[in-house]
Every structure is written in structure tokens, then in C-alpha cells.
C-alpha positions as CSV (number, residue, x, y, z in Angstrom):
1,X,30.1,-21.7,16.4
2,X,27.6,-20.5,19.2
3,X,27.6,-17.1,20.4
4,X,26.0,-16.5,23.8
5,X,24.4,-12.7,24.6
6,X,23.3,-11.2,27.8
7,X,19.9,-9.6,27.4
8,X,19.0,-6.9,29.4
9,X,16.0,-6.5,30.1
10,X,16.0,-4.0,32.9
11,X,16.4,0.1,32.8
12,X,16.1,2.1,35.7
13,X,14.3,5.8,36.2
14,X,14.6,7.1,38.8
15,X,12.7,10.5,39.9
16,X,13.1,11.3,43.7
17,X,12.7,14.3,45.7
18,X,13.4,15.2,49.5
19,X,14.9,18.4,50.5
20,X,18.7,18.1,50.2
21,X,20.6,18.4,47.2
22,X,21.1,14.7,45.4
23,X,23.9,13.3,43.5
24,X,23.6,10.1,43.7
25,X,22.2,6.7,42.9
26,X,22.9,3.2,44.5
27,X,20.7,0.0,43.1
28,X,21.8,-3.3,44.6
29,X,20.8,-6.9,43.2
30,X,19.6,-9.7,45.2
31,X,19.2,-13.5,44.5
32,X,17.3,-15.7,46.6
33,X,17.4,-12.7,48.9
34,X,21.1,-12.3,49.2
35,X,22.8,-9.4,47.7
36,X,25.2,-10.3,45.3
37,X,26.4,-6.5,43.6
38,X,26.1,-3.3,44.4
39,X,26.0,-0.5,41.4
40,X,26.4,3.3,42.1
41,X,25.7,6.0,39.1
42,X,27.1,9.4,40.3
43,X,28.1,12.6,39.0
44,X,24.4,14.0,38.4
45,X,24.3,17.8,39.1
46,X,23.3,18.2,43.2
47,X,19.7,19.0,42.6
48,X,16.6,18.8,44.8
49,X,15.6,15.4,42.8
50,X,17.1,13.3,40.1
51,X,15.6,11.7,36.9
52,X,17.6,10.0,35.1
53,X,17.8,6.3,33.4
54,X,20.6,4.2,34.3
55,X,21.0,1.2,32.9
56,X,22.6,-2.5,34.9
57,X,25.6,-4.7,34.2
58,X,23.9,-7.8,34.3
59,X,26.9,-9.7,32.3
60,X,27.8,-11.7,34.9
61,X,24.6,-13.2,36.3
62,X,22.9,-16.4,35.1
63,X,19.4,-16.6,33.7
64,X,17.0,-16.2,36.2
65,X,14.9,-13.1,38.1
66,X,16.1,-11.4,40.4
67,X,15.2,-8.8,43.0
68,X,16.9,-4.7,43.5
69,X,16.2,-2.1,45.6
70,X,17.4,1.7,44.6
71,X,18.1,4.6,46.9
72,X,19.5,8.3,46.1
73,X,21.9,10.0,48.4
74,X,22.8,13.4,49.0
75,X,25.9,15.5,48.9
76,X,26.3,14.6,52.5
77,X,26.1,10.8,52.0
78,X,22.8,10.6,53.5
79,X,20.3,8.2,51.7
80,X,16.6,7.8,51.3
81,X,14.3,5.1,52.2
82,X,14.8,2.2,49.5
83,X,12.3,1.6,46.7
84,X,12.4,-2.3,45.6
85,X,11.4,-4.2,42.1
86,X,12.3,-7.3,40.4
87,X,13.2,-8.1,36.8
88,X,14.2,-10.7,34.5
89,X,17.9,-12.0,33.1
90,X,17.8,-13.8,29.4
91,X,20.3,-15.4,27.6
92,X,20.0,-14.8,24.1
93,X,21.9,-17.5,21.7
94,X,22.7,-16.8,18.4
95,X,23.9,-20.2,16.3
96,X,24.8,-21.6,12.9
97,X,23.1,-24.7,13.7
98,X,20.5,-26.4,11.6
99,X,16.8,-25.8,11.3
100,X,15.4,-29.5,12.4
101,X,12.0,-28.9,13.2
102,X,9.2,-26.1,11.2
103,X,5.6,-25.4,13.2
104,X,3.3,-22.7,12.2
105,X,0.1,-21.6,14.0
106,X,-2.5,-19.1,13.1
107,X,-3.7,-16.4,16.0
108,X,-2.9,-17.2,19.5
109,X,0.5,-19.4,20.2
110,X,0.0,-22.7,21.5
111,X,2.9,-23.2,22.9
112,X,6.8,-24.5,21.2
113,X,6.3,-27.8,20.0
114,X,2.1,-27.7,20.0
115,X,1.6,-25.7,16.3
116,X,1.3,-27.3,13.0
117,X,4.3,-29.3,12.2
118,X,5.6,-28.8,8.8
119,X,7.9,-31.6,7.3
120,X,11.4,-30.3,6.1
121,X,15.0,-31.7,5.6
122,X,17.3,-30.1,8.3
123,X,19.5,-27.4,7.2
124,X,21.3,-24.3,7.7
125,X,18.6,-22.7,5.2
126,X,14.7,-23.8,4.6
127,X,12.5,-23.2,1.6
128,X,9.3,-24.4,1.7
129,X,6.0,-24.6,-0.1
130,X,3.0,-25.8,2.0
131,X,-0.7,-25.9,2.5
132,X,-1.7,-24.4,5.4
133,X,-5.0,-25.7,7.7
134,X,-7.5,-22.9,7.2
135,X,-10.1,-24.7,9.0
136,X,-12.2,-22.9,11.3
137,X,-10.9,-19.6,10.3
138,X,-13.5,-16.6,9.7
139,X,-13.0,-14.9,6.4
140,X,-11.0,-12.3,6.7
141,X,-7.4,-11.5,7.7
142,X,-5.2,-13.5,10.0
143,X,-1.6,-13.6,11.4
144,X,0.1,-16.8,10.3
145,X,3.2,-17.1,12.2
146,X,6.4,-19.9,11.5
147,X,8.7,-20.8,14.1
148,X,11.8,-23.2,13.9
149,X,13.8,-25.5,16.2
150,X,17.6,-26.1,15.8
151,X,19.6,-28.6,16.5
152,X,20.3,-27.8,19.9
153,X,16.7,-28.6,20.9
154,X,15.9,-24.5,21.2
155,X,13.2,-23.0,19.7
156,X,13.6,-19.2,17.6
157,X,11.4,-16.5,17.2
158,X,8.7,-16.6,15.0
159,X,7.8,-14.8,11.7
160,X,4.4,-13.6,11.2
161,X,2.8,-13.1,7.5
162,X,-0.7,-11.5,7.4
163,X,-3.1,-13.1,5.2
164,X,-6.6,-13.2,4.0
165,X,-9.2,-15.7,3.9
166,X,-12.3,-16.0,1.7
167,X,-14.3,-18.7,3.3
168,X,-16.6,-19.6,0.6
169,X,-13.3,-20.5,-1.7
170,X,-12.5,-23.7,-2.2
171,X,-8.5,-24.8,-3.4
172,X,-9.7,-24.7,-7.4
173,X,-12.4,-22.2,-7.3
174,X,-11.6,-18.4,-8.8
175,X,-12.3,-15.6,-6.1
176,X,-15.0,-13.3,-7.7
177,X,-15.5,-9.5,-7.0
178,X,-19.0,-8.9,-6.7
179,X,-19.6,-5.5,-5.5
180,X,-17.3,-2.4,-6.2
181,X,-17.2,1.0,-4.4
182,X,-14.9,3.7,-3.9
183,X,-14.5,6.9,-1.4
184,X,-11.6,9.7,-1.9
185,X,-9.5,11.2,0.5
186,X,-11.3,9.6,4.1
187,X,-12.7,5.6,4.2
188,X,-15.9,5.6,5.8
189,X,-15.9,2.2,6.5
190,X,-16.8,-1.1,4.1
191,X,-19.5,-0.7,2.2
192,X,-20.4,2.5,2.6
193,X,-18.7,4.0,-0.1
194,X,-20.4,5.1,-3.1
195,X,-21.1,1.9,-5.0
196,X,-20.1,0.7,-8.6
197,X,-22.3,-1.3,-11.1
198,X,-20.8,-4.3,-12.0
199,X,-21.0,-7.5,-13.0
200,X,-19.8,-10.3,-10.8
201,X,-16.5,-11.7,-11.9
202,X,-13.2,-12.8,-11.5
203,X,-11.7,-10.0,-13.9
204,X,-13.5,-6.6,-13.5
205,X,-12.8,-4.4,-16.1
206,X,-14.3,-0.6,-15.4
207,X,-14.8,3.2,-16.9
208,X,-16.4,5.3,-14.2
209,X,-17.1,8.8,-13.4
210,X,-16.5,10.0,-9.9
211,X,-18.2,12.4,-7.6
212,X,-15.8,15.3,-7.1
213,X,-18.3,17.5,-6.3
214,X,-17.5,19.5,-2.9
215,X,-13.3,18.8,-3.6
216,X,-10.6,21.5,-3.1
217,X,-9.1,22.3,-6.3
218,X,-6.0,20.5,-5.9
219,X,-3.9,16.8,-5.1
220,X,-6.8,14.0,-3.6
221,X,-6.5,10.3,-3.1
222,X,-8.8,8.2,-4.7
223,X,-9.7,4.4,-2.9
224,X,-11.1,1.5,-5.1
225,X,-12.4,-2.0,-2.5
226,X,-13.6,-5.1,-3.9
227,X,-16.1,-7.3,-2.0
228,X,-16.1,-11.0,-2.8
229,X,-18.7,-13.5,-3.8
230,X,-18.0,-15.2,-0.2
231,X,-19.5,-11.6,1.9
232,X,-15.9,-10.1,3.1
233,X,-14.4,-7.0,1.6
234,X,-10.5,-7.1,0.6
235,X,-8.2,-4.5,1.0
236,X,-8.5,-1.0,-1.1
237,X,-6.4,-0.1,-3.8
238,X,-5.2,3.9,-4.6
239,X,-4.6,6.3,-7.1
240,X,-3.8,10.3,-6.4
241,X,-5.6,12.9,-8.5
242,X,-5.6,16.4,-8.9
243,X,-8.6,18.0,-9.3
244,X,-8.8,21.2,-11.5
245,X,-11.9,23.4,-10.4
246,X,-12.8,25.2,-13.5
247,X,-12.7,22.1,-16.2
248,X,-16.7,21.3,-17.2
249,X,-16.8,17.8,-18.1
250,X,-16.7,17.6,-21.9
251,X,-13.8,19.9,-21.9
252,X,-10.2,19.8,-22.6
253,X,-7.4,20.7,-20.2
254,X,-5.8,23.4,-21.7
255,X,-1.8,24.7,-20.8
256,X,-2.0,28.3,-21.3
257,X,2.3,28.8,-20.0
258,X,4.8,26.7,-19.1
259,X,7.7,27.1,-16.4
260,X,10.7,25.1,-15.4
261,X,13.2,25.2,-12.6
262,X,16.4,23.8,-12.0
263,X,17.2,22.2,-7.9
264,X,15.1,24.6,-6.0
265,X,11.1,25.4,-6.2
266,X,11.0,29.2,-6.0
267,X,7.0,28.6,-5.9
268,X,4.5,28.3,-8.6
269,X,4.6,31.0,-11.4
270,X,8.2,32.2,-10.2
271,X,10.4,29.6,-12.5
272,X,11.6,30.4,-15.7
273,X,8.9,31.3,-18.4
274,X,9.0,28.9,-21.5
275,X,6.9,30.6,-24.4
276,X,3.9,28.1,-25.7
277,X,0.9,28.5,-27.3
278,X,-2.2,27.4,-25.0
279,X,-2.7,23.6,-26.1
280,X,-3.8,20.9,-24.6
281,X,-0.7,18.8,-25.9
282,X,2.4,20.7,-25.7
283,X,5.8,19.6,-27.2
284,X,8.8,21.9,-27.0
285,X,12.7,22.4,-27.3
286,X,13.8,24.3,-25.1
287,X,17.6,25.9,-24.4
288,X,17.9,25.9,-20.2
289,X,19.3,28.5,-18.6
290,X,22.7,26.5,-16.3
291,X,24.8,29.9,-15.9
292,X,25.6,29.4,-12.1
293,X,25.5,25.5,-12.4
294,X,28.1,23.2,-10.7
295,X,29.4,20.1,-13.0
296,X,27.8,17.4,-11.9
297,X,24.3,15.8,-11.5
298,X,21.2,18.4,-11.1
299,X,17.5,18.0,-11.4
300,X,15.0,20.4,-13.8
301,X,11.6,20.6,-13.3
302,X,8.8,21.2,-15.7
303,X,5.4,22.6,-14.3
304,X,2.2,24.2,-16.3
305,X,-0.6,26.4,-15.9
306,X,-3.9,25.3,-16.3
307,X,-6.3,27.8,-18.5
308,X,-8.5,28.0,-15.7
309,X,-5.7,29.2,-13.7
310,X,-4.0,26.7,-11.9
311,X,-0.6,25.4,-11.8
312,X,-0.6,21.4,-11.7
313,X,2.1,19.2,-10.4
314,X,5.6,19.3,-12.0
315,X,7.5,16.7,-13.5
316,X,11.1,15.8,-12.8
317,X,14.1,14.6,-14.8
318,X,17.5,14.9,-14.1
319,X,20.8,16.3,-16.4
320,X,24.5,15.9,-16.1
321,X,26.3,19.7,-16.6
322,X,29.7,19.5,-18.4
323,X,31.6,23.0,-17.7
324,X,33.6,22.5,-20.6
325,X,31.4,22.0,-23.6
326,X,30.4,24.7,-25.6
327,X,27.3,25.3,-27.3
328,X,27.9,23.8,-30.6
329,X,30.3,21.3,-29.3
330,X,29.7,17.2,-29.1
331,X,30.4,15.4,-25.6
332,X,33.3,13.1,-26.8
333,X,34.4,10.3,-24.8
334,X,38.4,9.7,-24.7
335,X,38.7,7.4,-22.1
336,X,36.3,4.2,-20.4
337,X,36.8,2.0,-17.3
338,X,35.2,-0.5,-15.9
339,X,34.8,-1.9,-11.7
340,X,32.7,-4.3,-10.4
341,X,31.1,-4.2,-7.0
342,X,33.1,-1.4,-5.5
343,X,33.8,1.8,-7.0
344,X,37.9,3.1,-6.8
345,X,37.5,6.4,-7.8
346,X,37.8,8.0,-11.0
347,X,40.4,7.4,-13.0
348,X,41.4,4.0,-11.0
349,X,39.0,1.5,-12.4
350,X,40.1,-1.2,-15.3
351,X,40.4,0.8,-18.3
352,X,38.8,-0.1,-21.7
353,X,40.3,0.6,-25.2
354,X,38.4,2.8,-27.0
355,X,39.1,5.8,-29.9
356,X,37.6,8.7,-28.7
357,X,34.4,9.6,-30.0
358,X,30.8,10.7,-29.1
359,X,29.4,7.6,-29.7
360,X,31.2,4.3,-28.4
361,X,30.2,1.0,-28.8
362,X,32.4,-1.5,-27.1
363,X,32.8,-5.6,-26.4
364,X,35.3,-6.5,-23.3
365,X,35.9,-9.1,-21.6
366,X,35.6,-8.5,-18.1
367,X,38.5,-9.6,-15.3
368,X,36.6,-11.4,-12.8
369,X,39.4,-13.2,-11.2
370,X,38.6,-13.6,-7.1
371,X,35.0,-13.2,-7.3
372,X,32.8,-15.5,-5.9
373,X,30.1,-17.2,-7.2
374,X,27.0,-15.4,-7.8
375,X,25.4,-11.6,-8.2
376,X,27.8,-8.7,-8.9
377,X,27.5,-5.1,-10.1
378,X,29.6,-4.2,-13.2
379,X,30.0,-0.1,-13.0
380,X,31.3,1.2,-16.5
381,X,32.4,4.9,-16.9
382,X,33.6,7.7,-19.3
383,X,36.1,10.2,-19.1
384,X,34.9,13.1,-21.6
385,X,37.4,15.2,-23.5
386,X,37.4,18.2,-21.6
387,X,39.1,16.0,-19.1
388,X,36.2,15.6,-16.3
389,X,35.0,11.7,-15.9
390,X,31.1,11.5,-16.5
391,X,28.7,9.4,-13.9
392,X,28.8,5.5,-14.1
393,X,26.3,3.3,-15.8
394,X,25.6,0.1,-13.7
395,X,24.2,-3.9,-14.8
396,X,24.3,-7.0,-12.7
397,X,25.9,-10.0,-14.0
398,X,26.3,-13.7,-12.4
399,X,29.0,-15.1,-11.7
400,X,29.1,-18.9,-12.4
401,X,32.4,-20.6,-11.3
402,X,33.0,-23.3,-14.0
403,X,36.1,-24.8,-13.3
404,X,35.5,-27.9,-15.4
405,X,35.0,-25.7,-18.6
406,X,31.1,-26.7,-19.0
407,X,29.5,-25.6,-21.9
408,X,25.7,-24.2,-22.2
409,X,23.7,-26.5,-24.2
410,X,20.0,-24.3,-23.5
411,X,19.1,-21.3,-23.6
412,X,15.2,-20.5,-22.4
413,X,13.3,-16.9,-20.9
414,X,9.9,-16.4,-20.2
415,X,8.2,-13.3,-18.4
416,X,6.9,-12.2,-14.7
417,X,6.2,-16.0,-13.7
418,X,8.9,-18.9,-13.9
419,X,7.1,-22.4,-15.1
420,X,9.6,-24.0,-14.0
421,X,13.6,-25.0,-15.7
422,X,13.0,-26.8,-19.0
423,X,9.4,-25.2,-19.6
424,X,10.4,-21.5,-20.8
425,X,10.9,-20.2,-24.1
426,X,13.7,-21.6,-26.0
427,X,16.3,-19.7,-27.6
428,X,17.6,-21.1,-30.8
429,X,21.0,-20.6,-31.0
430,X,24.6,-22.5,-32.1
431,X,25.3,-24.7,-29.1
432,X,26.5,-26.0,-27.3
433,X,29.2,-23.7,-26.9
434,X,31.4,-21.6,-23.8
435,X,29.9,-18.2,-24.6
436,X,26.6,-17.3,-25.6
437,X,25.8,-13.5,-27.0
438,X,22.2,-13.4,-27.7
């Protein structure tokens, strides 16, 4: 099914000014020098000149340019002297046809057709995996750009990817860093950092003091950039740092007092005191202060003071407030549901048995009538005894329709990089079977 859009392409502004007061404006199209429609935007306050942007209804012309003039009249009907321009009508066409043709090009567009042809199976959906012709390319970056054709003979839009080019290697060879530097806060350009010994390698492994001298006590960014064996630079990496003034360099940064506070920063040294002892590691137990708290979701914040006299960045975590627990009393769940993709409310999911207790462990089968093949969200929540229903906890499962009653006969994992099916880690396990908990 095709779908056929109008794209306009044209806005007018308009900005005049003669001595009467004008209310109006009047743009009318030409094609081929014949005027085919006539447009009026009124209602403007009367003013001495008008600026406003008014936009055409161009739904019923055909691709093509055509010319306008625009005038403004008055409260009296008198109008001024015409200003002319031209502009451009495209059809936009948005399909479910196949993908028959793949061309990508590097830099400047050659023109539909006249790019790299890449060789695909038509379809409604492409994946590919191809090497691209890097010939004649400077190191450095480049905009690689893929376009495809459909089945209707039109060419789409392309994509563009950005991506780097180290001339010197070669499909097998192993890209070596052989210079380091780094610059904090401002880049003053490629190699003009302040440099880091190293030894030229693939893998660069490094301990290094930086300069801070002449830095603000206080949150910097720190910039780490590679050159390679080939001459180019690559792009920098970054870490922040805070930078405490009156720490020598053989000594220990010491936590003289601790604060916290709960939602709102009321500034540094105005939270709520917590009693240490100055340490460079500090643990603690601390009772919070939630008098004044809604039930519900709320975020506490934990910040210190340095011994020289600082206060450094806070850290974050958030709590769930239960009105009605007491101090000495243990959260107990009495009731659990269970939705999957979209949440009803509480108290309207699919409920799970369970005795009420603090600790629940549960195994349910899940009711996954009418879903479709594929990802879906399984939401499962707890209604506490004081009769208030805690947040949800969320995992993704798949979906596999299995009308035939297959079994699984495999099980494999592996980590960060897939080697491909059958080349993983295999699971031993009593198969085959229709249900595997592992």
C-alpha cells in the first residue's frame, strides 16, 4: 500500500510597510504564467506593516515549480505593488515495497544509480555485511552514506555513518597507538597536548600523573587522544575529575563530616549532619530523618567534606517510604501480581498466590495467551500489609510461538561478542525437554 504526501516546501514572510494601516495579505500562484489560485490571510491587527508567516495549500498542485507574487492591502482595500518569487512542489512517497537495489558512496554523491553497488536479496528489510572501497581515501574521517531503490524504480534517502580511516592499515594488520597525550578542560588541537611516554602498541596500558597545576579547586574534564602508527590522530576519550586544592601528593584524602539530603539540595554544609570520625574510608548506619515524606519513591543524597575544606560531589540513591511501618516493624508482602507490557493499575494485574511474608520466593507460570511472537516486559508487584502496593520490578522475556510443541535440545551463552549459533558455551543439562530452568 502506497501513501502519496504533498511536501511543502514553501513559507511566506512577509514584512511591508507604507503609510495606511494593513490587514491583509493576498499571494497568488502561477503555472506556466497563468494564475491558477489565489490565497488571502486576513485578520492581522490594522498596523502600519505586517510580519507574519503564512504558510500555502499546495495539496492540489502537481510536482513541479511554480511562480507567486504577494501584495498586502489596507483597511480600505487598497493594495501595494506586488513582490514575486518562485518555489518548488514535491511529492513525497512513502511505501511498503521492497528494497531491490543497495549503493553506497563515500563524500560527494555521484548521482542515484552511479555509487557502489552492493549485492542483496530484495526485501521489505536488508541486513548486510560488506567491504567497503577505501581506495584513495586520506586517513582520517569520512561520511559513508547508503542509499536504496525499491521496487517502484525510486530511489530513498540516504543514511550516513562517519568513519575513520588509518591509511597505513591493511585488512589483517592490528592498528597501533604510538604516541599518547592529553589536555584538561580546552583541546588545543592534535598534538599539542602534553605528551605521554609510551611504547608503541596495539594495547597501551598506562599509570600517569597529570599536570593540575594552575586548576580551580573543583569538577574538570580530563581528554586522553591516541595517534596511530599510520600519522593521523583518533578521536579523544574523557574522564571528569575533581580537583581538591589542599591535598600534597603523597597524602590521603581525608572526610572530616558527612551530610545527606533527601529531594532537594539546600547547598553544601546545610544538609543534615551525620557524626563521623575524620577517615579517609568512612562506613556508617545511619537512621534518616523522613518526617514530612510522601509514600512513594524519593532520592537521598550523601555528600562529604574534605579536611582541607571542601565539599566534593554527592552520591545518589534512591528509597521507597512506607507510611505505615513502624520502626521495629518488617515490610510484609500479602499480596503479588503480575502484567506484561502494559501496566493496569494497582490492584488489576494477574494475581500470584503467595502467604504473606517479608521474604517471598515464587515459581508461576505466566498467561501469555495473545501475545505475539517476540520481546515483552513482564512487570511483577507487591502489595505490603499495611495495605499500600509497592513499585514494580521489571525483566524481558521472549516470546516464542511453538505451536508444534518443539522441544529444546541445546542450550549455549557466551559473553559481549556472539561467535556465532553452535559455537557458544554449552549448557549441560537433561534434554531435550519443553521447559528448561537453568
Amino acid at each position: 500500500m502506497k501513501k502519496l504526501f504533498h511536501l511543502l516546501l514553501f513559507v511566506c514572510s512577509c514584512s511591508f510597510s507604507v503609510a495606511q494601516n494593513l490587514n491583509e495579505i493576498k499571494v497568488k500562484i502561477f503555472e506556466a504564467g497563468v494564475e491558477i489560485d489565489e490565497q488571502v490571510f486576513n485578520g492581522f491587527t490594522a498596523a502600519a506593516s505586517i510580519d507574519e508567516v503564512v504558510s500555502l495549500n499546495t495539496s492540489g498542485l502537481s510536482p513541479g515549480i511554480y511562480s507567486f507574487t504577494v501584495t498586502v492591502s489596507d483597511v480600505n482595500g487598497v493594495e501595494s505593488i506586488p513582490l514575486s518569487g518562485s518555489f518548488l512542489q514535491e511529492e513525497v512517497i512513502v511505501s511498503n515495497a521492497s528494497v531491490t537495489e543497495l549503493e553506497y558512496f563515500i563524500g560527494t554523491d555521484p548521482g542515484e544509480g552511479l555509487a557502489n553497488s552492493i549485492s542483496i536479496t530484495s526485501g521489505a528489510s536488508i541486513t548486510i555485511s560488506e567491504s567497503l572501497n577505501l581506495s584513495g581515501l586520506s586517513e582520517g574521517f569520512h561520511a559513508l552514506h547508503l542509499r536504496g531503490k525499491d521496487e517502484t524504480g525510486k530511489w530513498g534517502f540516504y543514511q550516513t555513518q562517519t568513519i575513520f580511516v588509518a591509511r597505513t592499515a591493511g585488512s589483517n594488520d592490528v592498528v597501533e597507538v604510538s604516541e599518547l597525550e592529553y589536555f584538561i578542560n580546552t583541546d588545543p588541537g592534535a598534538g599539542l597536548g602534553t605528551p605521554i611516554t609510551i611504547t608503541a602498541s596495539s594495547n597501551v596500558s598506562l599509570i600517569e600523573s597529570l599536570n593540575l597545576s594552575g586548576l580551580s579547586e573543583g569538577f574538570h574534564t580530563v581528554y586522553l587522544r591516541g595517534k596511530l602508527s599510520g600519522g593521523a590522530w583518533g578521536p579523544y576519550t574523557t574522564k571528569n575529575i575533581y580537583v581538591e586544592s589542599n591535598v600534597g601528593a603523597n597524602d590521603a584524602v581525608v572526610v572530616s563530616e558527612l551530610e545527606y539530603f533527601i529531594n532537594t539540595d539546600p547547598g553544601a554544609g546545610l544538609g543534615t549532619p551525620i557524626t563521623v570520625t575524620a577517615s579517609s574510608n568512612v562506613s556508617l548506619i545511619e537512621s534518616l530523618n523522613l518526617s514530612g515524606l510522601s509514600e512513594g519513591f524519593h532520592s537521598v543524597y550523601l555528600r562529604g567534606k574534605l579536611s582541607g575544606g571542601a565539599w566534593g560531589p554527592y552520591t545518589t540513591k534512591n528509597i521507597y517510604v512506607e507510611s505505615n511501618v513502624g520502626a521495629n516493624d518488617a515490610v510484609v508482602v500479602s499480596e503479588l501480581e503480575y502484567f506484561v507490557n502494559t501496566d493496569p493499575g494497582a490492584g488489576n494485574g494477574t494475581p500470584v498466590v503467595v502467604a504473606p511474608s517479608s521474604n517471598v520466593s515464587i515459581v508461576e507460570n505466566l498467561n501469555l495467551n495473545g501475545l505475539s511472537t517476540g520481546f515483552h516486559t513482564v512487570y511483577l508487584r507487591g502489595k505490603l500489609s499495611g495495605g499500600s502496593w509497592g513499585p514494580y520490578t521489571a525483566t524481558t522475556v521472549y516470546v516464542e510461538d511453538n505451536p508444534l510443541g518443539n522441544q529444546v535440545t541445546e542450550i549455549e551463552y557466551f559473553f559481549d561478542t556472539d561467535p556465532g549459533q553452535g559455537n557458544g558455551q554449552t549448557i549441560t543439562t537433561s534434554l531435550p525437554a519443553d521447559m528448561i530452568d537453568e
